[in-house]
N, C-alpha and C positions, 0 to 999 in steps of 0.2 A: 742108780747111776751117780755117778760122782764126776769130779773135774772136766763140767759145761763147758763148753768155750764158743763163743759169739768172735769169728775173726772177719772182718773186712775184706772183702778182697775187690769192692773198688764200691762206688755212689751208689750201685744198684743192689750189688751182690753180697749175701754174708753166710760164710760155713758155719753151720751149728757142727758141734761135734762133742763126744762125749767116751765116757770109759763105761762099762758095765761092772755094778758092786757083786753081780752072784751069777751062775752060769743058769739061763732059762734051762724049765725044764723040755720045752719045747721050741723052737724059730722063735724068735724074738722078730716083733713090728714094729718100730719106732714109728709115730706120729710125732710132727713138729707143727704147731704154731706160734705164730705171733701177735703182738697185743699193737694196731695203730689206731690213733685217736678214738679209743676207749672203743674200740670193735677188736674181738678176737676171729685171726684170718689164718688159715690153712697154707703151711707152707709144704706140706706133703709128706709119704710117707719110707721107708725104707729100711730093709733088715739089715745094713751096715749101720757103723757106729758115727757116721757125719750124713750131710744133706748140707746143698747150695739154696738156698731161699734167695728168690730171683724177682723181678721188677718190683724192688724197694725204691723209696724216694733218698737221695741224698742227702748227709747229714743231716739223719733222722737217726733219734733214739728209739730203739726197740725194744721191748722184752718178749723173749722167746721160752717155750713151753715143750718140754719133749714129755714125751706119754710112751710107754712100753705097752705093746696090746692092746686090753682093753681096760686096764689100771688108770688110779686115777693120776693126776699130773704127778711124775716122778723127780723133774727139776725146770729149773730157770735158769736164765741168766742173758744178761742186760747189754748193750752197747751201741756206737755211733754206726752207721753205715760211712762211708769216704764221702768229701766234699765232692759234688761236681767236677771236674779238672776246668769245664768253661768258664765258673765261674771264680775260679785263681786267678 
């Protein structure tokens, strides 16, 4: 997989998303996790090339992990969740 991308789409919510480097020979299963306060947690899995990872804490840095099947971690990639808006 190549160009991860970690986009924000508010305090709680963040699309992983990705490109695939080679065409499976089979359905591809994407597994995504994440890394918070040195626990790695399950954000779920899916044979599209994105996923919403949902009740995150706000501006909180993550690093996240997509796995193809049952391969081992194929990429990462890192970034903020959105501030709160309460606490603007």
């Amino acid at each position: 997989m190549k160009d991860v991308q970690a986009i924000p789409l508010s305090s709680k919510v963040m699309r992983i998303s990705w490109k695939e480097t080679r065409v499976p020979s089979a359905l591809a299963v994407y597994h995504v996790y994440y890394s918070f306060r040195k626990q790695l947690r399950y954000c779920g899995n899916t044979t599209e090339k994105s996923i919403k990872c949902v009740q995150l804490k706000p501006h909180t840095n993550y690093l996240f992990y997509v796995r193809r099947n049952n391969e081992k971690i194929n990429a990462t990639v890192k970034n903020f969740t959105m501030e709160d808006s309460k606490f603007l």
